[in-house]
N, C-alpha and C positions, 0 to 999 in steps of 0.2 A: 423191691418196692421202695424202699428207702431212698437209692441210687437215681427212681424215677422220680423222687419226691426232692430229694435236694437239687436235678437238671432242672425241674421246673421253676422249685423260688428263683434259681440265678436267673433264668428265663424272664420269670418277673419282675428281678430286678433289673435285668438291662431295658425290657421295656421301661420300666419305669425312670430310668435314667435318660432314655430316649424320648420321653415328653419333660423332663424338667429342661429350666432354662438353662444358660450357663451360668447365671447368679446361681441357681438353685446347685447345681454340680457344683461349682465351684464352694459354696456353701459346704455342702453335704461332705465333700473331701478334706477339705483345711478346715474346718470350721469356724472361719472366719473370711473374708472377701477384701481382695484391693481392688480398690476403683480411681481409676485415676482421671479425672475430665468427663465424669459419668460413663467410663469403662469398663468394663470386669477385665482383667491381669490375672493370670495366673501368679500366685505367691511367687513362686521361685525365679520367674522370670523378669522380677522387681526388685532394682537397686533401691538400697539407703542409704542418705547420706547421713553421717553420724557428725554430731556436735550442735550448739545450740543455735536458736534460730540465725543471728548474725552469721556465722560462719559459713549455715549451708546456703543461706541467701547470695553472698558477697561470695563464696567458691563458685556456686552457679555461675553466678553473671559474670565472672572474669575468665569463667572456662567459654561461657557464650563469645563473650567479647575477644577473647585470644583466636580464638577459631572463626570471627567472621572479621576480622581487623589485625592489619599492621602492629605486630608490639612497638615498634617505633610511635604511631601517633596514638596508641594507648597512654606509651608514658609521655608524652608529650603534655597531651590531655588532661594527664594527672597532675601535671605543674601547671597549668591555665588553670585549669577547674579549680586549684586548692585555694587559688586568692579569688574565687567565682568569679572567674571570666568564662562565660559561656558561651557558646554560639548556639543563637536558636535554631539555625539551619542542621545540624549537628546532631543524627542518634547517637552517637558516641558522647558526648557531650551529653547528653541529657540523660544519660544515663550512667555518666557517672556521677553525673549532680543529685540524680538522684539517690546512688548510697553514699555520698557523702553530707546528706542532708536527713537521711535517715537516720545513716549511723555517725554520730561523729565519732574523729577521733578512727576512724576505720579508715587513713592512707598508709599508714603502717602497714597492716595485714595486707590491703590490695597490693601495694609493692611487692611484699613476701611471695605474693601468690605469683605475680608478674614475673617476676626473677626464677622462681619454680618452672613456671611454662616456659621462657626462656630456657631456660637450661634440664628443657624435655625431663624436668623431675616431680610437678606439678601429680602427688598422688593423694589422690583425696581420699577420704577415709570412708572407701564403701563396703558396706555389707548385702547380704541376701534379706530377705522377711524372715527367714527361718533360722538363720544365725542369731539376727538381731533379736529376735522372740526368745532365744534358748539364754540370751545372758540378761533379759530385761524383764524384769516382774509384770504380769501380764496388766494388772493395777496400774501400773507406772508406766504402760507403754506407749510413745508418739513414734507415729511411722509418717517419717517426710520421702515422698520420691524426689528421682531426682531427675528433674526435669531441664530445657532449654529454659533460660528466660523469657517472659512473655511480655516485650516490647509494647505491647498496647495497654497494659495495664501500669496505674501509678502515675499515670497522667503523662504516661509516653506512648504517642500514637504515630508510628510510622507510615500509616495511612493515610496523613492528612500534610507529609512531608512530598513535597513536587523536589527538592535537591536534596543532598543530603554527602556535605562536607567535612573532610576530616585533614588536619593539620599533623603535615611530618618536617621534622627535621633535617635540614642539609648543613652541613661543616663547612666553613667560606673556604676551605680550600680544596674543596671537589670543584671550586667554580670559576671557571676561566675570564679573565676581564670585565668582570661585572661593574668596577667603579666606573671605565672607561662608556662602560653602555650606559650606564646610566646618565652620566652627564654629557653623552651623545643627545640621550632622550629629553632631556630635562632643562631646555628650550623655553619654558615656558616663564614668567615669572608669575604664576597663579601656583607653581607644581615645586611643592617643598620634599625635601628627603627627609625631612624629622618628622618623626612620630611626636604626637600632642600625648598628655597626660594619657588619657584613657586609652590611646590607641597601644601607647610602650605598655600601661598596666595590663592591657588583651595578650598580646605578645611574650609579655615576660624581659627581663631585662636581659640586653645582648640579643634577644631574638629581634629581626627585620623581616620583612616582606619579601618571597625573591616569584618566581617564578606559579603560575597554576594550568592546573593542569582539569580541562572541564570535556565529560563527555557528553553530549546531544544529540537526543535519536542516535542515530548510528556513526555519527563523527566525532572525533577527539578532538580539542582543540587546545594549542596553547598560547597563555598569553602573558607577558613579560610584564612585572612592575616596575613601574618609570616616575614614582611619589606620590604626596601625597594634595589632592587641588582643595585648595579654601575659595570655598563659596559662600554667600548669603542667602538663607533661607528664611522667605514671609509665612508666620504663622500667623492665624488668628487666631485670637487670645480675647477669649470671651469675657465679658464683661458681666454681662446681664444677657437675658432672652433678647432685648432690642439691641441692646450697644455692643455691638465688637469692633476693638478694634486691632490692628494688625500691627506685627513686631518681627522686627528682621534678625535673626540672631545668625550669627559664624559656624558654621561645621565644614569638618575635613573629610574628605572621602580619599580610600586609596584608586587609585588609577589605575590600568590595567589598558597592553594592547594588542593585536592579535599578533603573532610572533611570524606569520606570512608578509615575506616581503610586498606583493602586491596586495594585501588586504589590509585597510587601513579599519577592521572596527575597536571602538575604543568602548571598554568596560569599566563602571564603577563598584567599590565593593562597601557597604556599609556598616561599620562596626557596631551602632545599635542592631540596627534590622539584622547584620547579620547576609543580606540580600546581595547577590552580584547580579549587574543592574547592566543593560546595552544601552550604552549613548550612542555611539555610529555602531550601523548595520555589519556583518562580512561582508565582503564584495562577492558577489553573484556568482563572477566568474570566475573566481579565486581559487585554485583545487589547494585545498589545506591537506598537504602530504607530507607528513613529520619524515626527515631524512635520515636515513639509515649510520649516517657517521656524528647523531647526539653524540652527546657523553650517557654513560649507563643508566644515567637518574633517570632519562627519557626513558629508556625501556621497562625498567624496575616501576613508574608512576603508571605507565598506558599497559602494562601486565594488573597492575592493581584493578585499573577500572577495568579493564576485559573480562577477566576473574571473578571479579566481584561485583554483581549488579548494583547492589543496593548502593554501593558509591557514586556519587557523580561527581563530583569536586574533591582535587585534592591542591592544598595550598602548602608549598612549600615556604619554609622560615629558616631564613639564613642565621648562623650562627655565627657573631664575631663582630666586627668594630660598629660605630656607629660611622656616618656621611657627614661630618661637622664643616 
């Protein structure tokens, strides 16, 4: 009797196990529930990241950012960004602006962390729910998962980005004749090779403008910088509700051209907006076919954007003299 009486409660209770939810299970076995994004998580199946908020926030996002970005135009990034030169076209940019606007005083640690994942030793300090529970007083306990960054929030919205550019570094002597091209190209007397104030502060000192590399729809395209054109632009400059009147002021735009010999389109790049802009069209019948004897950078840039959708521009920055 007994034997029939204890088969039955288990009977019971697995029915009964069999109408609660998995809140309610999961409840009922840990006595406590992770939910992560209004999820139920089994406990043990749930990393923590240990340390206080700044750490797991900034380990996050530079594990996000190492794993969907070049460590080249990470740290690159880090040397624009620190004097806040931004690109607004730029999720990497705006996202590193933003822990360094959050936290200051946190390039230190992101370096730390960058030279960590560089040199594949990047070990962040995770535990289980049930580790972490057996050494933290249950009174005292914050359980943070450990999540990807979430790009759309904190006022970065990669949804409402149509490009989305990142800046790497090349040594001027990976680069074959570049002075000679340049003053091949630079024909023009509108087209200066010095960078203005604001364009060297965006750059950084010693860095120049060399080559970019843009992919559209399904074609890559590259296009060589040949200076920088000063133009005069009319704004109007309001007055009052009836009186405007208008005002021509100077800006520089970098220049930019399609690197096919028979395709003459010419590209502007704006260092406010951030925007690279088409002045002349491609030509029609132009077949833009990157040739197989570049130098390796070719290959290294157009493996990036293949690889990596969320890229579409990447601008290389020469490292080395000025064009005086």
């Amino acid at each position: 009797m007994e034997d029939k009486k204890e088969d039955s409660n288990i009977e019971n209770n697995n029915n009964d196990n069999s109408n609660m939810s998995t809140e309610e299970r999961t409840l009922a076995e840990y006595g406590y529930l992770t939910k992560i994004n209004g999820e139920i998580f089994n406990p043990d199946e749930v990393s923590i990241l240990i340390g206080d908020p700044m750490t797991r926030e900034i380990t996050q996002i530079i594990n996000f950012l190492c794993e969907n970005y070049p460590i080249e135009a990470i740290s690159y990034c880090l040397q624009r960004c620190y004097f806040s030169t931004f690109s607004k076209s730029s999720l990497l940019d705006r996202i590193i602006k933003y822990l360094l606007t959050k936290y200051e005083e946190s390039e230190f640690m992101i370096n730390e962390l960058l030279f960590a994942y560089k040199d594949n030793q990047l070990k962040a300090n995770i535990t289980s729910v049930n580790q972490f529970n057996s050494i933290n007083n249950y009174e005292n306990r914050q359980l943070t998962k450990l999540v990807f960054y979430d790009p759309s929030n904190e006022g970065v919205d990669v949804k409402k980005m149509n490009f989305n550019e990142i800046f790497i570094e090349i040594d001027e002597n990976f680069i074959e004749n570049n002075e000679n091209f340049l003053k091949k190209n630079n024909n023009d007397n509108l087209i200066s090779l010095n960078e203005n104030e604001d364009q060297a502060n965006f750059l950084c000192e010693k860095h120049h403008l060399f080559k970019r590399f843009c992919r559209r729809g399904n074609n890559i395209y590259v296009y060589n910088f040949i200076g920088f054109e000063n133009v005069k632009i009319l704004r109007k400059k309001k007055k009052s509700k009836k009186n405007n009147e208008e005002k021509d002021y100077d800006y520089s735009f970098a220049v930019f051209i399609c690197e096919q010999d028979d395709c003459h389109a010419k590209y502007r790049y704006n260092f406010s907006s951030n925007k690279f802009t088409e002045v002349k069209p491609h030509h029609k019948d132009c077949n833009h076919i990157i040739g197989k004897n570049n130098p390796s950078y070719y290959k290294q840039n157009i493996d990036i954007l293949n690889e990596k959708t969320h890229i579409t521009d990447i601008q290389l920055v020469r490292t080395g003299k000025t064009f005086l």
